[in-house]
KOLTORTI-348878 format. One line per field, with one value per residue (C-alpha): residue number from 1; residue in three letters; x, y, z. Coordinates in nm, 4 decimals. Layout:
n: (NUM/...)
res: (ALA/...)
xx: (X/...)
yy: (Y/...)
zz: (Z/...)
//
This chain:
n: (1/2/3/4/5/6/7/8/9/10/11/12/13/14/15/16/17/18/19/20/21/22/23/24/25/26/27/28/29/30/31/32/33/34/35/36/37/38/39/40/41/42/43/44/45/46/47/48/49/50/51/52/53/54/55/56/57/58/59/60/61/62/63/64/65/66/67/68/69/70/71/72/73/74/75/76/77/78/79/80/81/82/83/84/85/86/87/88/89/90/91/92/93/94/95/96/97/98/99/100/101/102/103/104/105/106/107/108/109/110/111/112/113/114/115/116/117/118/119/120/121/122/123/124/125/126/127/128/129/130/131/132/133/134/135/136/137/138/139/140/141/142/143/144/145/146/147/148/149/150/151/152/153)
res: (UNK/UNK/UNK/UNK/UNK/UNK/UNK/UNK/UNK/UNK/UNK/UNK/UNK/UNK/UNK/UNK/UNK/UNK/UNK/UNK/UNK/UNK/UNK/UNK/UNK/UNK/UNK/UNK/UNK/UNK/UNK/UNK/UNK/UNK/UNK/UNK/UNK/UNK/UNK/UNK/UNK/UNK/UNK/UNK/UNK/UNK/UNK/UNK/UNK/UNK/UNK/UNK/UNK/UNK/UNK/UNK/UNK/UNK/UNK/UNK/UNK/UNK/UNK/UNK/UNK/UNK/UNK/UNK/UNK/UNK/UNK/UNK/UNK/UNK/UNK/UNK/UNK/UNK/UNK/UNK/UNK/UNK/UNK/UNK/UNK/UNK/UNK/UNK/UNK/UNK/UNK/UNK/UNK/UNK/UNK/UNK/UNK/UNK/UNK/UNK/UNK/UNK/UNK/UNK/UNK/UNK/UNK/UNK/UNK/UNK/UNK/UNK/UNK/UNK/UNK/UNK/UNK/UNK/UNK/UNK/UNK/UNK/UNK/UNK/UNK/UNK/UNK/UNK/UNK/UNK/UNK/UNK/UNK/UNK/UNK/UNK/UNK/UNK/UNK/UNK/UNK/UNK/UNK/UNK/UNK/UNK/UNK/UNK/UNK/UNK/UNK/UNK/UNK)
xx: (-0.1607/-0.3961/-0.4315/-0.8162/-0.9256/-1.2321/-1.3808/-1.5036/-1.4238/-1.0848/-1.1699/-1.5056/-1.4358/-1.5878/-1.2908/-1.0462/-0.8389/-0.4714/-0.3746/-0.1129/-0.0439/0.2296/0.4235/0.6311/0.9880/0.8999/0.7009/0.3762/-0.0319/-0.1451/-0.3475/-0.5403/-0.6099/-0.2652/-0.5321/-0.7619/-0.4966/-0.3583/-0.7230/-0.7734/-0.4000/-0.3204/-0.0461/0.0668/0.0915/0.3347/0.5346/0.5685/0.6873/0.9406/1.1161/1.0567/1.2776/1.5582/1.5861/1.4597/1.1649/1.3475/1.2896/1.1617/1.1045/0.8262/0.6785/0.4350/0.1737/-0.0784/-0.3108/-0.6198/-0.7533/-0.5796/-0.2319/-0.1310/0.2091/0.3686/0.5732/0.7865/0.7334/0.8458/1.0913/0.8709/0.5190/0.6023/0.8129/0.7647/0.6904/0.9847/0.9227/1.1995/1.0887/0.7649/0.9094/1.1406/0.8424/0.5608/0.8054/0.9007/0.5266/0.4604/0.7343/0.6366/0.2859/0.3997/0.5889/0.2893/0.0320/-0.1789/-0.3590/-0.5025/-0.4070/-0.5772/-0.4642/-0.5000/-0.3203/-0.0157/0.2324/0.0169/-0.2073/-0.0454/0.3086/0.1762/0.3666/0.1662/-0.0796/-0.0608/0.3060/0.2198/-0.0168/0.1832/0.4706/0.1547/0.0533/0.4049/0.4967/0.1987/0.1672/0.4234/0.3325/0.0487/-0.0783/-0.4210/-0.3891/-0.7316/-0.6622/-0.8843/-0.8789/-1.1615/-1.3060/-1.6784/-1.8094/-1.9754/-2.3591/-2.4231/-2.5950)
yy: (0.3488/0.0714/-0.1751/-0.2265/-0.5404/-0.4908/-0.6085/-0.3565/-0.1611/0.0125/0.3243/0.4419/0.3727/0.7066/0.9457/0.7454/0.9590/0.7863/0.4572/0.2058/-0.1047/-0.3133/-0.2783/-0.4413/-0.2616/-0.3183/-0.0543/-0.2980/-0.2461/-0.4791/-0.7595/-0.7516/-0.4127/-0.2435/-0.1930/-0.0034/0.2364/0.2865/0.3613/0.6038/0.7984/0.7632/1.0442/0.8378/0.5568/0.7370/0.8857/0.5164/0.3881/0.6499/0.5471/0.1891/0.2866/0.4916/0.2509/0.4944/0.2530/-0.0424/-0.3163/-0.1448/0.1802/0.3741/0.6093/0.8845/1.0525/1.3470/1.4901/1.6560/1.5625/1.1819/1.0515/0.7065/0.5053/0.3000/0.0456/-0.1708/-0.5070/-0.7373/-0.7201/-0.8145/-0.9345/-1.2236/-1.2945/-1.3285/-1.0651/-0.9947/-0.9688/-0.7472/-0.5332/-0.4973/-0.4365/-0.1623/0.0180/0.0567/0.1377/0.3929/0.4648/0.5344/0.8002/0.9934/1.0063/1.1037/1.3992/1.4598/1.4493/1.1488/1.0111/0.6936/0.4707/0.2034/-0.0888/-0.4299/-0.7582/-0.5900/-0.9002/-1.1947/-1.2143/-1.2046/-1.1205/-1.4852/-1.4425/-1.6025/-1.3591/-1.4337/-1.3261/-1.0063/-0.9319/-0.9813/-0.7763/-0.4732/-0.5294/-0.4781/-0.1775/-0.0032/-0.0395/0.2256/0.4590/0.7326/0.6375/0.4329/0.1258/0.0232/-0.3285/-0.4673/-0.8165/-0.9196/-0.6882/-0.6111/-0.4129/-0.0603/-0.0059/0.2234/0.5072)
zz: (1.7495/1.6125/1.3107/1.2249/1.0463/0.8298/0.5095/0.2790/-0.0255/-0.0013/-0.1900/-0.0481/0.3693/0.5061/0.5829/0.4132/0.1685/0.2127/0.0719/0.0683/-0.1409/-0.2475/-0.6243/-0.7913/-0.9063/-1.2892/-1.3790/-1.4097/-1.2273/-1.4350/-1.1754/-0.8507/-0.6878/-0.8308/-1.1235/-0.9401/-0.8614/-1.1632/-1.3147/-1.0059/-1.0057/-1.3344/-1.3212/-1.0035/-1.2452/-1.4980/-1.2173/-1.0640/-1.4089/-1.4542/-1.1058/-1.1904/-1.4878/-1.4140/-1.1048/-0.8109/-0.6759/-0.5633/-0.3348/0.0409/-0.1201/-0.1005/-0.3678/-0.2114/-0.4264/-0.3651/-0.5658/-0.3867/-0.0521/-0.1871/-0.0885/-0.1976/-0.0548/-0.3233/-0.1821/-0.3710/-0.2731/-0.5500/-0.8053/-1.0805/-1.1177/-1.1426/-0.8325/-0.4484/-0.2142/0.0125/0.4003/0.4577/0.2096/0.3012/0.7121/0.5297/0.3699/0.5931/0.8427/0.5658/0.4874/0.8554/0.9197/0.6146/0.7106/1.0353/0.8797/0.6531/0.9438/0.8169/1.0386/0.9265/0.5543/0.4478/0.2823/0.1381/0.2432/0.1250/-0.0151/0.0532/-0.2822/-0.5481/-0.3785/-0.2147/0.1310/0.4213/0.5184/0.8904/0.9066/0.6864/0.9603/1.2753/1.1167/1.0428/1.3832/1.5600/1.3797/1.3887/1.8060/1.8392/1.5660/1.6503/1.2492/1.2389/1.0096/0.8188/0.6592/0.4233/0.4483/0.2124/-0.0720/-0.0152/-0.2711/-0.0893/-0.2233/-0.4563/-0.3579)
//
């Protein structure tokens, strides 16, 4: 379908209600917006620790969560915190992450720039690789390219 390019705040975009971000495989949400998420979903967060564990949520893999109007794609990225994002595993899991919400009848997920800030891949190949798999998928991609905090009402 399409990939949008906006800056804003993730978590309160009008209609948005489906999420994706990158993970690492170690069971850690400890920096950047990986935090957030944790905070939001924390059952999601104990759930994604248990795979981490027992070695279900590996590199490519994608972990989906709902609770409520909210569904969140966990996709493991990294190995560990502190290593490099992998391309190929990114490729492998929004490809992943777009099939399932095709089976799931999502519409639209937004995201971050999945892998290239703290998983510090070049953000310009990140993007071409979102761009070329989301052209032939009937999902609508909402990528958050610079955090802007929404007002408060």
């Amino acid at each position: 379908m399409s990939v949008i390019f906006i800056q804003g705040d993730l978590f309160n975009h009008p209609g948005l209600h489906t999420y994706a971000h990158g993970c690492n495989c170690a069971g850690a949400m400890g920096k950047g917006i990986a935090v957030d998420f944790k905070l939001k979903f924390p059952d999601m967060y104990q759930e994604y620790k248990k795979r981490c564990r027992n070695g279900s949520f590996t590199l490519g893999s994608v972990y989906f969560y709902q609770s409520g109007p909210y569904s969140v794609f966990n996709i493991g990225t990294q190995k560990t915190w502190q290593t490099k994002a992998e391309m190929v595993a990114i490729e492998t899991g929004l490809t992943t992450m777009l099939n399932i919400a095709a089976e799931h009848n999502i519409h639209k997920i937004g995201l971050p720039r999945i892998g290239a800030g703290l998983g510090r891949l070049s953000w310009e190949e990140v993007k071409e690789t979102i761009i070329r798999l989301a052209e032939n998928s009937p999902i609508e991609l909402i990528v958050f390219e610079e955090f802007v905090k929404a007002p408060s009402v």
